[in-house]
C-alpha positions as a printed Julia matrix, in Angstrom:
289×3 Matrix{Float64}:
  -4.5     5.44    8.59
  -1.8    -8.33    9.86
  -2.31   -8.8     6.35
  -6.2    -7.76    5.27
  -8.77  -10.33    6.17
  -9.8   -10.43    2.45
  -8.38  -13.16    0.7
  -6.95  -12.84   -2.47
  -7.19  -16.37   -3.38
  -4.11  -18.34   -4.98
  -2.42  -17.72   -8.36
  -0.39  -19.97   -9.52
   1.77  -19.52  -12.36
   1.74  -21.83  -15.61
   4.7   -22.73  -16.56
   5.5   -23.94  -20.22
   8.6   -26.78  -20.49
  10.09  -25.83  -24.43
  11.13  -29.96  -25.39
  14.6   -30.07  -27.23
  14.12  -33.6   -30.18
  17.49  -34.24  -30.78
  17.87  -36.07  -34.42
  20.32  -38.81  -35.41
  21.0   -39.54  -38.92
  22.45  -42.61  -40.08
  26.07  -42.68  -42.31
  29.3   -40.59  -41.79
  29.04  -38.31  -39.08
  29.97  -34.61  -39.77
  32.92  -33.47  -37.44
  32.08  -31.38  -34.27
  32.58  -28.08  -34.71
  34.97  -26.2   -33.03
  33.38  -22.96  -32.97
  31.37  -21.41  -29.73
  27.75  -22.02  -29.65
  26.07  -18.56  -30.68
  24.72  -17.16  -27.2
  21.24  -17.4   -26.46
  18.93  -14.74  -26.85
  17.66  -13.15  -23.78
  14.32  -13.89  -22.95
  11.48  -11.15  -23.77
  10.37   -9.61  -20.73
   6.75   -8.1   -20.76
   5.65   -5.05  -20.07
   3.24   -6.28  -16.81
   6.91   -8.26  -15.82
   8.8    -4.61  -15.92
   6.25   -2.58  -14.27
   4.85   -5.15  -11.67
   9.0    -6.13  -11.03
   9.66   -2.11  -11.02
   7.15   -1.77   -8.08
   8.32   -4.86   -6.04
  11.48   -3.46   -6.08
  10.81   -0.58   -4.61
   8.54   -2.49   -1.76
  11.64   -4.25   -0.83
  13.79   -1.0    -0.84
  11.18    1.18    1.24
  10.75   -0.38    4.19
  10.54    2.88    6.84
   9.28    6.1     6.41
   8.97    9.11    8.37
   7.2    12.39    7.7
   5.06   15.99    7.95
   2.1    15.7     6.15
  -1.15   17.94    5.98
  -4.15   15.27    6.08
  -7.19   15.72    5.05
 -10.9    13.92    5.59
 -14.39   14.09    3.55
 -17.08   11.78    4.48
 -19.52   10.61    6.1
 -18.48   11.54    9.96
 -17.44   15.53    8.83
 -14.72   16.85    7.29
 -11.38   18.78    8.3
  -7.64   19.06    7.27
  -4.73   18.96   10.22
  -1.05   18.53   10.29
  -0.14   15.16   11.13
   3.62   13.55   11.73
   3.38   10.18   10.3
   6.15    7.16   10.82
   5.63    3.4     9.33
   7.74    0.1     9.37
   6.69   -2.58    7.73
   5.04   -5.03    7.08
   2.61   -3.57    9.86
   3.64   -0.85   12.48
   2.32    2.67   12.4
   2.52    6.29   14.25
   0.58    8.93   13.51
   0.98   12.26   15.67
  -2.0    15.09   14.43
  -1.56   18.71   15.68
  -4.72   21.54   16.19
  -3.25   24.91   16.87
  -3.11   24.22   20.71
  -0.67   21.13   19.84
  -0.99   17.55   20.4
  -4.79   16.79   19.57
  -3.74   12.86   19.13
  -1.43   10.1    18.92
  -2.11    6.93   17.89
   0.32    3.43   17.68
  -0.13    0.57   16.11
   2.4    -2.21   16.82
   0.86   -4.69   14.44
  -0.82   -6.83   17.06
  -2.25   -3.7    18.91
  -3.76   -0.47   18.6
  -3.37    2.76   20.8
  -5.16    5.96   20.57
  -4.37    8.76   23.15
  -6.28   12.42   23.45
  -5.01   14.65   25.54
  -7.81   16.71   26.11
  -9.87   14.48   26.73
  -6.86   12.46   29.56
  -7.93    9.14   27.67
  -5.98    6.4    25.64
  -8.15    3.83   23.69
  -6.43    0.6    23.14
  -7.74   -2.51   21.21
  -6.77   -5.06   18.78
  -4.97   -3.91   15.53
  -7.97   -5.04   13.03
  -9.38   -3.01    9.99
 -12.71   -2.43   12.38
 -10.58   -1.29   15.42
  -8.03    0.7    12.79
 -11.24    2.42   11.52
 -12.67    4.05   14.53
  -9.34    6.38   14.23
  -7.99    6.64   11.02
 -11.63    6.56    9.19
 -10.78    4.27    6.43
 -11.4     0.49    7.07
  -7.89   -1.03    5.96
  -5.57   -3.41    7.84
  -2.34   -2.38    9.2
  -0.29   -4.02    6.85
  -2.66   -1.64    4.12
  -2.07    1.55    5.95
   1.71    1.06    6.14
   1.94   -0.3     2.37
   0.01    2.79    0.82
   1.6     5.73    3.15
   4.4     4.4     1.57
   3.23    4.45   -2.32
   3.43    0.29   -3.06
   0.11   -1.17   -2.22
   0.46   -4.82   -2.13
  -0.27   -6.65   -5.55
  -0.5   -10.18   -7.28
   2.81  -11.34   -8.53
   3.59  -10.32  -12.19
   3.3   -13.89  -13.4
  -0.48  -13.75  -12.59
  -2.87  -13.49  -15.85
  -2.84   -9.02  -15.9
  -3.77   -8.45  -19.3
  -2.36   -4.95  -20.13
  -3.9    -2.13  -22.31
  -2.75    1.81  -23.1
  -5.73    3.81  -21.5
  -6.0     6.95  -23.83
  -7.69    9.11  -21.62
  -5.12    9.1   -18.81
  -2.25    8.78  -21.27
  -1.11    5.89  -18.55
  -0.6     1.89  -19.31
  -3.56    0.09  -17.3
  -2.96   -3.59  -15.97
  -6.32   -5.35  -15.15
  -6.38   -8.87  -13.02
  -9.67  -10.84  -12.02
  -8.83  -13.0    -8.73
 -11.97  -15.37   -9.39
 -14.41  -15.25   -6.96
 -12.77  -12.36   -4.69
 -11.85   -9.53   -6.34
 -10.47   -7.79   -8.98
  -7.52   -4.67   -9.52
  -6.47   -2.75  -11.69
  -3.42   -0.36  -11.83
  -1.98    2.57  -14.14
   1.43    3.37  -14.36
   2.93    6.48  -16.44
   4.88    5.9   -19.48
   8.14    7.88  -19.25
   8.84    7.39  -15.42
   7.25    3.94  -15.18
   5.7     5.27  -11.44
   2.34    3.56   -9.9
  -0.42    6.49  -10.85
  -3.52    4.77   -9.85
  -4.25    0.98   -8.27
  -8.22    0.29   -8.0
  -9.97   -2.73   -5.95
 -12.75   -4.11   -7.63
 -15.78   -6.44   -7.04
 -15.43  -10.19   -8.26
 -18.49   -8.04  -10.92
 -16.48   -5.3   -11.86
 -17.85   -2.9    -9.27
 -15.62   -0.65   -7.84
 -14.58   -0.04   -3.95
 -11.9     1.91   -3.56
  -9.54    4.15   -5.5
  -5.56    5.07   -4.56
  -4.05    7.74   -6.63
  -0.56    8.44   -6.43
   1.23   12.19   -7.43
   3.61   14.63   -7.19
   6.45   12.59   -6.86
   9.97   13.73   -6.16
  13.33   12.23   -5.46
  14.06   11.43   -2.04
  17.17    9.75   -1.15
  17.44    8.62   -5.16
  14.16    6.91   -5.08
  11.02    8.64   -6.68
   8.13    8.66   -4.15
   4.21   10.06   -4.09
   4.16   13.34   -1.93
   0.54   13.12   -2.91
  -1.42   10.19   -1.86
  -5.33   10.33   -2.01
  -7.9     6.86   -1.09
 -11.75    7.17   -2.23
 -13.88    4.64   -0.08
 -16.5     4.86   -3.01
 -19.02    2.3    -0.83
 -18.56    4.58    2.55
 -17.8     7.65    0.32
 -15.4     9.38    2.25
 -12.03   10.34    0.76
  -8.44   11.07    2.29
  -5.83   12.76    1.4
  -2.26   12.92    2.57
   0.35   15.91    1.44
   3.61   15.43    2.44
   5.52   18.14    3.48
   8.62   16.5     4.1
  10.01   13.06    3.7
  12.71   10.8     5.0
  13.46    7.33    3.53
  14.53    4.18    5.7
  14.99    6.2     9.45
  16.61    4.26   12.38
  12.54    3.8    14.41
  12.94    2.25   17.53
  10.34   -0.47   18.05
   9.18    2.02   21.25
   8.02    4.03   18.77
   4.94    2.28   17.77
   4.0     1.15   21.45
   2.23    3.18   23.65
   2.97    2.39   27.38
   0.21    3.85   30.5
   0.44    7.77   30.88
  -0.06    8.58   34.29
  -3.35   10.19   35.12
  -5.17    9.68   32.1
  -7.74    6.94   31.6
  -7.85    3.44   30.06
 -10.48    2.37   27.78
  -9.99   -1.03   25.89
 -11.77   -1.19   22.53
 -15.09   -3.42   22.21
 -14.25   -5.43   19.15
 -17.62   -5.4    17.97
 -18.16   -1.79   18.31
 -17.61   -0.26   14.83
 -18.75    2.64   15.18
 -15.79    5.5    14.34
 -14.97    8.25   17.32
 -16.46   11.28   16.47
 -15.23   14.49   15.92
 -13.24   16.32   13.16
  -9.7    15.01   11.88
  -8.48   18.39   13.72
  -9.01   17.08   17.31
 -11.78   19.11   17.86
């Protein structure tokens, strides 16, 4: 499935200055004393600052990953489930190889400034700007590069931690909830589980509280000593599709060459360069066919 065009406006953090008043009093002086200074107490750290801090971590550990997943689509354009060999670099670089039970069904690149798609049966390769419209047309979900590569890889791009979340313990899910309004743009909100600390769910919002789209994050394992989502799902709740990704297998921070997420002219197959103003997605089923 270049930063998103959506702007999430700017957050700046408030800062409070804590003023020393330093007294004199008149007459003998007491001596100095000789003993240490007690050591300061260690600032508290917030809950938001240990989750949020938790998940940035991780974004700057994972930066490559390469797997076998079984993908599957619901929406608007059909519906299917294929095997699909997926490899991402960030910030914005993408592979995605999808299999139908005669083999290669598709390929498509992304090397963060362009866009590839090749079918084999049909001896044609669409190329076109990397943009969430362009992105669409093959992967079915309108999200930027930098989106795609960010959630395949379980840590979807957030406001910092020192950004007004106000936190709460949702009771249903068991799961602590962090909420942030980004005036005038949008909104998120995230859930993260107790024990483990892990991302569960992160939600995108309307600047009114409406929701647009919905990540959840599951099954994780350890991989290379880092826990990550073999289960990823995204609802489009406005275009009302869904997809799914099941990783079969998983390998953390893989030497990808940078030929990996170009696709160079195949001989004998045809050319087509993208319209940008043509949104319309390629149809078919997620299987090739």
């Amino acid at each position: 499935m270049a930063e998103s065009a959506r702007s999430f406006g700017s957050i700046r953090p408030v800062c409070v200055l804590l003023a020393c008043v330093l007294g004199a009093c008149g007459g003998v002086r007491p001596p100095p004393s000789l003993s240490p200074p007690p050591p300061s107490s260690p600032p508290s750290v917030s809950r938001v600052q240990v989750l949020l801090g938790q998940l940035h971590d991780r974004r700057q550990a994972l930066v490559r990953v390469r797997g076998l997943a079984r993908v599957s689509y619901t929406g608007p354009h059909g519906k299917g489930t294929a095997r699909q060999a997926i490899a991402i670099a960030v910030p914005d670089r993408f592979r995605f190889e999808l299999f139908s039970a005669l083999g290669l069904a598709a390929l498509t690149s992304c090397n963060g400034q362009r866009l590839a798609a090749y079918f084999p049966h049909d001896k044609v390769v669409y190329r076109g700007q990397a943009d969430p419209l362009t992105i669409a047309r093959f992967t079915q979900v309108l999200l930027s590069a930098r989106e795609v590569v960010n959630l395949l890889r379980g840590v979807p791009a957030l406001p910092p931690p020192e950004a007004a979340w106000a936190e709460s313990f949702d009771r249903q899910s068991g799961w602590h909830r962090l909420e942030l309004s980004v005036a005038e743009v949008e909104a998120h909100r995230v859930w993260f589980e107790p024990s483990t600390s892990v991302l569960r769910r992160w939600e995108r919002l309307t600047p009114q509280g409406q929701l647009v789209s919905r990540v959840d994050f599951g099954r994780y394992q350890t991989v290379q000593r880092q826990a990550f989502p073999f289960e990823i799902s995204l609802s489009d709740v406005s275009g009302r599709q869904q997809v799914t990704v099941v990783y079969e297998q998983v390998e953390l921070d893989p030497a990808l060459s940078d030929e990996l997420f170009s696709l160079g002219p195949i001989p004998g197959v045809q050319e087509v360069w993208i319209d940008p103003g043509n949104v319309e997605p390629r149809q078919g089923r997620i299987d090739g066919r």
